[in-house]
N, C-alpha and C positions, 0 to 999 in steps of 0.2 A: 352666711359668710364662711361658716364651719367648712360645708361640703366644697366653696368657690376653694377654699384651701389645700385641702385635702386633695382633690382635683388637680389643682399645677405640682402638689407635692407627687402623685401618681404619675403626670404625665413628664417631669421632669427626672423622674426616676428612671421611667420607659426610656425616656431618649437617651439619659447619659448611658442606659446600659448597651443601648441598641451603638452607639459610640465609640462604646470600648470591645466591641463585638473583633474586632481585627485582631487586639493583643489574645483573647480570649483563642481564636480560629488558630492564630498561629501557634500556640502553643499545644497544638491536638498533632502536630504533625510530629512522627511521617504518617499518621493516616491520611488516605486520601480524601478527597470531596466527598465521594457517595459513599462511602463509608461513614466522614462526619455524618451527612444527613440523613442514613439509618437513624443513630443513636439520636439523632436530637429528634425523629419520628417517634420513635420507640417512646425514648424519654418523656416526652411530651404527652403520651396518650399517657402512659404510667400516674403520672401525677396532676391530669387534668379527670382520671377517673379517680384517682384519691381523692381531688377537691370535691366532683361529684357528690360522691358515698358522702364527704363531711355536709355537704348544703342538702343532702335528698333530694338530687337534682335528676334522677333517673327517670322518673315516667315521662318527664319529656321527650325522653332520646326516644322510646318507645313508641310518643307516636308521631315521631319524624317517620318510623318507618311505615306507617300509613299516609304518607303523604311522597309521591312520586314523582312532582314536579318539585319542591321541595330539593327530595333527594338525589336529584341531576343537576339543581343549583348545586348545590354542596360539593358535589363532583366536579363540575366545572373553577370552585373555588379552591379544590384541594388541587387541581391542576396547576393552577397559576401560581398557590403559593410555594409549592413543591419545585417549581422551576424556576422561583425568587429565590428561595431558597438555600438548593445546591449552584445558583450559578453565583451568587452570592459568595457561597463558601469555596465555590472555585476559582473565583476573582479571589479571594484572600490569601489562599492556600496555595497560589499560582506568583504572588505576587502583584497583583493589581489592586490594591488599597485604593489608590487614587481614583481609579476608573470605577471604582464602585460606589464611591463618595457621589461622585457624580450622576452616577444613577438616582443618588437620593435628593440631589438638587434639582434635577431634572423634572423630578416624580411630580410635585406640584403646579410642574405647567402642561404634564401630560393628562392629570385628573381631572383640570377644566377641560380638556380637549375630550375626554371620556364625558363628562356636563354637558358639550354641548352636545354630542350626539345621541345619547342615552337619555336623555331627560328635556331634549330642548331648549335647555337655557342661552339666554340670548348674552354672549360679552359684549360688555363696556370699551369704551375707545381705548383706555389703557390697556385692558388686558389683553385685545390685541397686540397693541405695539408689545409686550411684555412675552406675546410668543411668536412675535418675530424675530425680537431679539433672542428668542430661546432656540429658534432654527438654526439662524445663523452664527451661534455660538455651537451648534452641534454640525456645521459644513465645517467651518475653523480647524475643529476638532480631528475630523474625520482627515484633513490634510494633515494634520500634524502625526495624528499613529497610522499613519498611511493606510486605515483602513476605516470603515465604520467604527465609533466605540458599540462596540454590539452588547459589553458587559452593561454598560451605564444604560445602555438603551433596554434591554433585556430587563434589567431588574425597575427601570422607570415604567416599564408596561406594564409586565405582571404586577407589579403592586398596586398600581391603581385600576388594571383591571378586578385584584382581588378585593380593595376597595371599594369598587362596583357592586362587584355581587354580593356581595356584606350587605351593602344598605340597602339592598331591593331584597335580600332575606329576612332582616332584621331578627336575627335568633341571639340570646345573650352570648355574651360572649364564650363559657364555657361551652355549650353546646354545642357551639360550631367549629371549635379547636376541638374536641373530642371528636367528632363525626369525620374532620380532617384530616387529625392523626389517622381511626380507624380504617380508613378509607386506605394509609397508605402504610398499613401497617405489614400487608400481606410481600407487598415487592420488596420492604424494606428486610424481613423475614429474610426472604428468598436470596435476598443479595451478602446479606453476611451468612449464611447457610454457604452459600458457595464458596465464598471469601474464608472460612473456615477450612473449608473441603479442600481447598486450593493452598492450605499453610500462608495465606496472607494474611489474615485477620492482627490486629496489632493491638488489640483488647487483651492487656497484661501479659503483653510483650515486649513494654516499652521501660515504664518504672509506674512503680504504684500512684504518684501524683498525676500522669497521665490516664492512668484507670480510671482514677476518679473526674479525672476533670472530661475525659469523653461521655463515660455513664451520668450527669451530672447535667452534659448540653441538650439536653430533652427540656430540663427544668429551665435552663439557661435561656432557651428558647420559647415555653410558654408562660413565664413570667413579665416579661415587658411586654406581649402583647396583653395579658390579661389587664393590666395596671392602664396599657394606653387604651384598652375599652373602658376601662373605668374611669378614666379620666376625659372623655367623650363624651361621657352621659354628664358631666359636672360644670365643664366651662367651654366657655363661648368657643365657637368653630376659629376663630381669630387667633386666641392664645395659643389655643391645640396648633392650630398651621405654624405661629411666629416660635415655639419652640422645637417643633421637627424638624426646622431648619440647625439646629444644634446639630443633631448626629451625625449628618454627612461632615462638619466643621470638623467635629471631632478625629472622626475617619480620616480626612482630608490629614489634617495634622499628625494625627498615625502614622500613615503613608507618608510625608515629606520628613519628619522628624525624625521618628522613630527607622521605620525602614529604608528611609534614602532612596524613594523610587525618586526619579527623576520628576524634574518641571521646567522644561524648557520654556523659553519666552513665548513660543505659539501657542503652547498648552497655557501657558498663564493670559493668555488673551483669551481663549476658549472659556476659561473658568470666567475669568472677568465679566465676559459678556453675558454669561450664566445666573451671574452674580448680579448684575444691573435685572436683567430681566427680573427675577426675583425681586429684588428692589421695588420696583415698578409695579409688578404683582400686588406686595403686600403693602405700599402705601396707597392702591388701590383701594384694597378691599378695607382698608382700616378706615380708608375716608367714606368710604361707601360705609360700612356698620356705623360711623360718626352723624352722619348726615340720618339713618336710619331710625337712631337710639333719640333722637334731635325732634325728627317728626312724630315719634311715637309719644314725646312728652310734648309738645305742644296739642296733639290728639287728646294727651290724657287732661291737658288745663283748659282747654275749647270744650269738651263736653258737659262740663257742669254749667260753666256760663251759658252757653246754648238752651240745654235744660231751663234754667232759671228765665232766659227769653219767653221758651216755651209755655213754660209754669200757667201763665195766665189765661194763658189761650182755651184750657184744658175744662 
């Protein structure tokens, strides 16, 4: 019961941060995008190798690099997440809170879609109807900003493609944020190097509170993923899904409240239908784990009876 706790306390902490991620983004400006996502590369290897050093987590990195299929997953993972990422931070830092919300609504009807083709899995009648309604809430969409949402779509693929490759590598989780940072540490280098060269660099050019809170978005960054791997290993895949749907809420309300981006009545029909899909989804799969957890305990009280049928025969 301890760890079932500990678990939603982790994964509920993950999400309210990953939530407030927009006041956070916005208060880094005037940096730009790829500038934020140096520092939170940077940041991020810095104090996923001080976690490191504290657990003596190193000989494992050591022999990832004897393994070279391995370390072309990793590659491919540090690609997707690097391009969630900064388009992430440039949907915020641009203005588009909203449309980035919705990439994270989005995200769970694209992961089954990534299920079925990656692994086979066969969907249930709802969960179709639940990504039909998720289509056609992204046609809706796509007339109303008169173009594809490419942000919302952009960061719903990469994330569950990076959720992909996660689970067909299955390395803890420090390992493979360290190996991801490392991986992107070298272009990150390279671009404040230039950014320097060029007198744009805005690292303690802005006011000290901004120093700190750029330097800072490394940590900011791989703290809620570490807590949402931990909180993965703890409680059911059900809870984990029904509270991710928090963050984009969150966001969502960032964007309308706080920043005033607009929500016209076709975008709130977009969302709407986003939102049923969703809906549909997860009273899906809660009746499906109900029905599941159902048969597994009638399994467990027919076994002994059976046994004792048996007994005599013996």
């Amino acid at each position: 019961m301890q760890k079932l706790r500990t678990g939603y306390v982790y994964a509920l902490t993950a999400n309210l941060s990953w939530g407030f991620f927009p006041i956070y983004f916005k208060a880094l400006r005037p940096s730009g995008p790829v500038e934020i996502l140096a520092y939170r590369i940077l940041g991020s290897l810095v104090f996923v190798a001080l976690l490191l050093f504290v657990i003596r987590g190193w000989r494992r990195l050591f022999a990832l690099v004897r393994r070279p299929r391995t370390l072309a997953a990793i590659g491919a993972a540090t690609t997707l997440i690097a391009i969630n990422w900064a388009t992430y931070t440039y949907g915020v830092v641009s203005g588009h809170v909203v449309e980035t919300s919705l990439g994270y609504f989005i995200n769970p009807l694209v992961a089954v879609v990534f299920g079925l083709f990656a692994f086979g899995e066969r969907l249930r009648r709802w969960q179709w109807v639940a990504l039909g309604i998720g289509a056609v809430a992204v046609v809706v969409l796509t007339v109303d900003y008169g173009r594809l949402p490419w942000i919302a779509l952009t960061l719903a693929f990469s994330f569950a493609g990076y959720g992909l490759v996660k689970k067909r590598l299955g390395l803890p989780p420090t390992d493979g944020l360290f190996a991801e940072s490392a991986m992107l540490t070298l272009p990150a280098l390279a671009y404040l190097g230039w950014l320097a060269a060029q007198g744009r660099s805005t690292l303690g050019h802005v006011s000290p509170a901004h120093t700190v809170l750029l330097l800072l978005s490394g940590v900011g960054t791989a703290v809620p993923l570490l807590l949402f791997a931990a909180a993965a290993n703890r409680i059911p895949m059900t809870g984990l899904g029904m509270l991710q749907y928090l963050t984009p809420t969150l966001q969502l309300l960032c964007g309308i409240l706080l920043y005033r981006e607009p929500m016209p009545p076709s975008r709130l029909l977009g969302f709407g239908l986003v939102w049923v899909g969703l809906l549909v989804f997860t009273w899906d799969a809660l009746r499906n784990a109900h029905r599941s957890a159902s048969a597994r305990r009638l399994t467990l009280v027919a076994e002994p009876e059976l046994a004792s049928v048996r007994a005599p025969g013996r």
